[in-house]
C-alpha positions, -999 to 999 in steps of 0.1 A, spaced: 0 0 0 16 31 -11 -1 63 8 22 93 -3 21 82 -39 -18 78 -35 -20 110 -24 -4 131 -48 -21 111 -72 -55 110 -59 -57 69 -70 -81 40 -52 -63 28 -18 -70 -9 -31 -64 -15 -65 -43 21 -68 -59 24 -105 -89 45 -104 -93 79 -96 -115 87 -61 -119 124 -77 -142 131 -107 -127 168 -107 -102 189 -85 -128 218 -83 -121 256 -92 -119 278 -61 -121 308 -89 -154 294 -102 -165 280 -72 -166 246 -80 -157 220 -49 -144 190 -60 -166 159 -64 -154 123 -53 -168 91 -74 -190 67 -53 -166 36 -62 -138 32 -76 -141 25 -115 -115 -1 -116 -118 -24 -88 -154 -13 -74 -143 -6 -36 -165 23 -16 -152 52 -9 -177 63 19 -181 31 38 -206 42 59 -229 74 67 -206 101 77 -178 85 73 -156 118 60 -165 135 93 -126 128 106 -117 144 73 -131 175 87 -102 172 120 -73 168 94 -83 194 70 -88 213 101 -53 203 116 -42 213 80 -53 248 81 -41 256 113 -8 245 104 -7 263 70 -20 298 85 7 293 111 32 292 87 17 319 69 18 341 104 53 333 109 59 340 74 47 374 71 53 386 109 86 396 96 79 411 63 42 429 70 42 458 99 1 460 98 -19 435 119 -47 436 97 -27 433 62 -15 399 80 -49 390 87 -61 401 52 -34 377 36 -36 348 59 -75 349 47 -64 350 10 -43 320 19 -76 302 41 -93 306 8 -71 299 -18 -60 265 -3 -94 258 11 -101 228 -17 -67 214 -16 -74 208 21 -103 193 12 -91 168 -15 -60 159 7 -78 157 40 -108 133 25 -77 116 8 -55 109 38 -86 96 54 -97 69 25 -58 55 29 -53 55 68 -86 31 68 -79 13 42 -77 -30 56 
């Protein structure tokens, strides 16, 4: 089981062939990206039960966090105004909001996979 290549990927956590995405979604034309039900190559279910993405939500939260972080640190020593750091760190927020989504429902699929 390969979970890194998976990820960068975005392949099936079984048969590491199909795609779990349909489309990576367009923050610019807000469209969110949209998973496949199964995978089209081997059939396996990505949601394997009701709410079973709801842990996605910690680790794309855990995600943010540690992206806006950086992002403070970042621009603590470059930015003077408080609120042109806030202003940026929300650019960022929203910018990488969909990647965290993708990744986070990603990393979840391949740390349950049996």
């Amino acid at each position: 089981m390969k979970i890194l290549p998976n990820l960068s990927t975005g392949k099936c956590p079984k048969c590491e062939k199909g795609d779990v995405f349909s489309s990576k979604g367009n923050i610019f034309l807000l469209q969110a990206p949209k998973m496949y039900d199964k995978c089209s190559s081997c059939g396996y279910t990505y949601e394997r039960e009701p709410g079973y993405f709801l842990g996605a939500f910690y680790v794309s939260y855990g995600m943010t966090v540690f992206e806006l972080l950086v992002t403070y640190i970042l621009l603590q020593s470059f930015v003077s105004n408080v609120w042109s750091i806030i202003a940026l760190m929300f650019m960022i927020l929203v910018l990488l909001s969909f990647f965290n989504f993708r990744v986070a429902r990603l990393m979840w699929i391949n740390l349950f996979h049996k």
